[in-house]
C-alpha positions in Angstrom: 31.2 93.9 119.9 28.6 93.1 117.7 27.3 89.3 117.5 26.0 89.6 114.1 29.0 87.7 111.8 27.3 88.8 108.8 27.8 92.7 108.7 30.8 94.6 107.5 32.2 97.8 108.5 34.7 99.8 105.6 35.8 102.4 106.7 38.3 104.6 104.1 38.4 107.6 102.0 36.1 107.5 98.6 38.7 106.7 95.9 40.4 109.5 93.6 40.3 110.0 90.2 44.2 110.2 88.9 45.1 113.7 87.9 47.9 115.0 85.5 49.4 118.1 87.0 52.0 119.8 85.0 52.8 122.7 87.4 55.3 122.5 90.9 53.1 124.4 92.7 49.8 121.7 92.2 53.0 118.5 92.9 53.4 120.1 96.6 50.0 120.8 97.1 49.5 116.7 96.5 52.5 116.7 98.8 51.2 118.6 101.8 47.7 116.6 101.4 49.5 113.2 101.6 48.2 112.3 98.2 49.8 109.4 95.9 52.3 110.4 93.2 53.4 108.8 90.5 56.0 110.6 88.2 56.3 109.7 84.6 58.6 110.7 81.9 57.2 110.5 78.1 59.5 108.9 75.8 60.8 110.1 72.2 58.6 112.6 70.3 55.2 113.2 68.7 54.4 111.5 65.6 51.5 111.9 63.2 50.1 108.9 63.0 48.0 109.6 59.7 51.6 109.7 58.6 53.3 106.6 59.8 50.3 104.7 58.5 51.2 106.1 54.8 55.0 104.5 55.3 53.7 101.6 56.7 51.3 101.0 54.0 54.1 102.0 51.4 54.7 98.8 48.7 58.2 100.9 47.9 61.2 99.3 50.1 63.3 102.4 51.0 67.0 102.9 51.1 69.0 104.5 53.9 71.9 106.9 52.2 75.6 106.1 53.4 78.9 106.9 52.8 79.9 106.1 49.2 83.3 103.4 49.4 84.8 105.9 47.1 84.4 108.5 49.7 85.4 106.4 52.6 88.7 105.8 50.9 89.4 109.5 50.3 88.9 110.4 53.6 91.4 107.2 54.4 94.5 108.0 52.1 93.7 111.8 52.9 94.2 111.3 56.3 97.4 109.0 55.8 98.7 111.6 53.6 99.0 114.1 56.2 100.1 111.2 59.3 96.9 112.1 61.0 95.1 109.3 63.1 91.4 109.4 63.5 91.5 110.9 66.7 93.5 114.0 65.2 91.6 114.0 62.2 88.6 114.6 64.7 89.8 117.0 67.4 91.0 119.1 64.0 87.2 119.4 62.6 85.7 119.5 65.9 83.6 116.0 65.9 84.1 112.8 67.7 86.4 109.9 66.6 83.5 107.7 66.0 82.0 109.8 63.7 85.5 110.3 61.8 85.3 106.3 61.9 82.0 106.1 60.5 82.7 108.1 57.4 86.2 106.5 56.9 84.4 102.8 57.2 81.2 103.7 54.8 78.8 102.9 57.5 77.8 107.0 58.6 73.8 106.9 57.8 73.1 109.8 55.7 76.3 111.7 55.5 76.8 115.3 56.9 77.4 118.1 53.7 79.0 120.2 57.4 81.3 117.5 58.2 82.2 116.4 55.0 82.8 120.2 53.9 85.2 120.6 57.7 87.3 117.0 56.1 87.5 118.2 52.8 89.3 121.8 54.5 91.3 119.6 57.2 92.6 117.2 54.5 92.9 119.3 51.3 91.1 116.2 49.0 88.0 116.9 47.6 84.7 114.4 48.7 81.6 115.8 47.5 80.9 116.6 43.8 83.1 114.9 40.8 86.6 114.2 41.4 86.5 112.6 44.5 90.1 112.1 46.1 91.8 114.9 43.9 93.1 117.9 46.1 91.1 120.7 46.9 92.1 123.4 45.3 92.9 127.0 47.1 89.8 129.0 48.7 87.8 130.7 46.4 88.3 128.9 42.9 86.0 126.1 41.7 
């Protein structure tokens, strides 16, 4: 051994630079060289941020469509009519019962012209267009 306190001996491997690799084959490569790797998922979508800057900046204060009460309460009395619960009223047009909920409670964030349209045929009372809550007349007429 050396006598001298003052020196210093490192002795490693120069640093890499972190790659992205987006194929399998470059991963097991990494793999077979004993390399570091750190898997990450990206969250949500792309956005334009030109874009989001425009809303942001907007003075306006803007309004999230729901289910008119009017609406709400047709699907209600509809579904009483016929001794349906939610859950049947669902598994009949296909959707979930807390989407069936949603509509019948007015709180369904911009309502579905498809799901209203499969209610209006399951029910027989009209919900879109004038004359909310009458019955739907046969198929074909208007």
């Amino acid at each position: 051994m050396s006598d001298d306190w003052d020196s210093v001996t490192v002795i490693r491997k120069r640093a890499q630079n972190p790659t992205v690799v987006k194929s399998q084959s470059a991963i097991n490569a990494a793999l077979r060289s004993g390399a570091q790797i750190i898997t990450e998922k990206k969250a949500g979508g792309t956005y334009d941020a030109a874009k989001m800057g425009k809303v942001e900046n907007e003075g306006e204060d803007f309004k999230v469509a729901k289910v008119n009460l009017s609406v709400s309460k047709a699907i209600q009395q509809g579904r009483q009519a016929k001794n349906m619960t939610q859950k049947d009223l669902a598994t009949k047009i296909n959707e979930k019962q807390t989407i069936v909920n949603e509509y019948e409670s007015g709180k369904a964030v911009n309502p579905n012209q498809q799901i209203l349209g499969k209610m209006e045929r399951a029910l027989g009372v009209k919900l879109r267009g004038a004359n909310i809550g009458s019955p739907l007349g046969p198929p074909g007429s208007k």
